[in-house]
N, C-alpha and C positions, 0 to 999 in steps of 0.2 A: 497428450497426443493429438486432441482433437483440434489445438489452436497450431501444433506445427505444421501439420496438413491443411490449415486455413494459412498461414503463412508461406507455405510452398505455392500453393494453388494460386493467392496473391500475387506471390514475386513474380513466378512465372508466366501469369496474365499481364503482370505491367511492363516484363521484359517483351513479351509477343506484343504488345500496343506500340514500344519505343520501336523495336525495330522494324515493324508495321510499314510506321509513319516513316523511318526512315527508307525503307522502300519504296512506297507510294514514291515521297518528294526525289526519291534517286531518276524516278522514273518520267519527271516533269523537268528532268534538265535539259537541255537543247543538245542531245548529242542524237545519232543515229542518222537515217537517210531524209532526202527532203520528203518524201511521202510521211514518212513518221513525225515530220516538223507539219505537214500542211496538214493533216489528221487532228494533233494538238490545237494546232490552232481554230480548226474547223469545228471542234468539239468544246474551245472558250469562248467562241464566239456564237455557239448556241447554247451554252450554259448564260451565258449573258444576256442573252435573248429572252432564254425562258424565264429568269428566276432573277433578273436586275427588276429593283424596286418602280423604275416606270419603263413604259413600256415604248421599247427602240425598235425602229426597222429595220431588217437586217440589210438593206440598200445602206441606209445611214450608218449602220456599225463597220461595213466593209467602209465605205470613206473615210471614218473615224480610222480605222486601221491604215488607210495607206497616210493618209495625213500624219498618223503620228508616224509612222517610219520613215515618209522622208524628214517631217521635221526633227528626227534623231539622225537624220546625217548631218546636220549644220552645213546644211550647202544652200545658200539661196538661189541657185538655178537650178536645183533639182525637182522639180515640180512634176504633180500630177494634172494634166489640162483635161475637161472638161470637152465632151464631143465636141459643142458650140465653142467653145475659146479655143480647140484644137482648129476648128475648120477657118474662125477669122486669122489664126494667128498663121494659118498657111496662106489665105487670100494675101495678106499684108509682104509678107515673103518670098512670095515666087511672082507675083505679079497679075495672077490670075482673076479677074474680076469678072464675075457676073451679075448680070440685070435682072 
């Protein structure tokens, strides 16, 4: 009697762990509204922060983030410019030049 009740107790800790974790990972899929997408995101990018084995600025993680997004559209003109290369790359373009 004593091992069917360790087997019960068993089964039904390892079903509560599978479907657990099946809920956790249901709950890291990309569905819901954009705040529940930017919350996600805001929350891997300070788990990365705190507990990545060397230590990243969170200035540097946010560009690592946009850099790899656009480089996942495969658009070579999609780019993120930089205040400075924003500001010459308008000087060059509209014709405005200052001294």
């Amino acid at each position: 009697m004593k091992l069917r009740n360790v087997v019960i107790v068993t089964a039904a800790a390892g079903l509560a762990l599978a479907t657990g974790g099946w809920f956790l990972q249901r709950q890291a899929e990309p569905t819901g509204s954009v705040y529940q997408q930017a919350r996600l995101f805001e929350d891997v990018l300070a788990h990365v922060a705190d507990f990545y084995v060397d230590s990243i600025d969170e200035r540097r993680l946010y560009q690592m983030a946009i850099d790899g997004m656009l480089d996942q559209l495969h658009d070579p003109y999609s780019v993120f410019l930089k205040r400075d290369d924003f500001r010459a790359l308008n000087e060059q373009t509209t014709g405005n030049y200052g001294g």
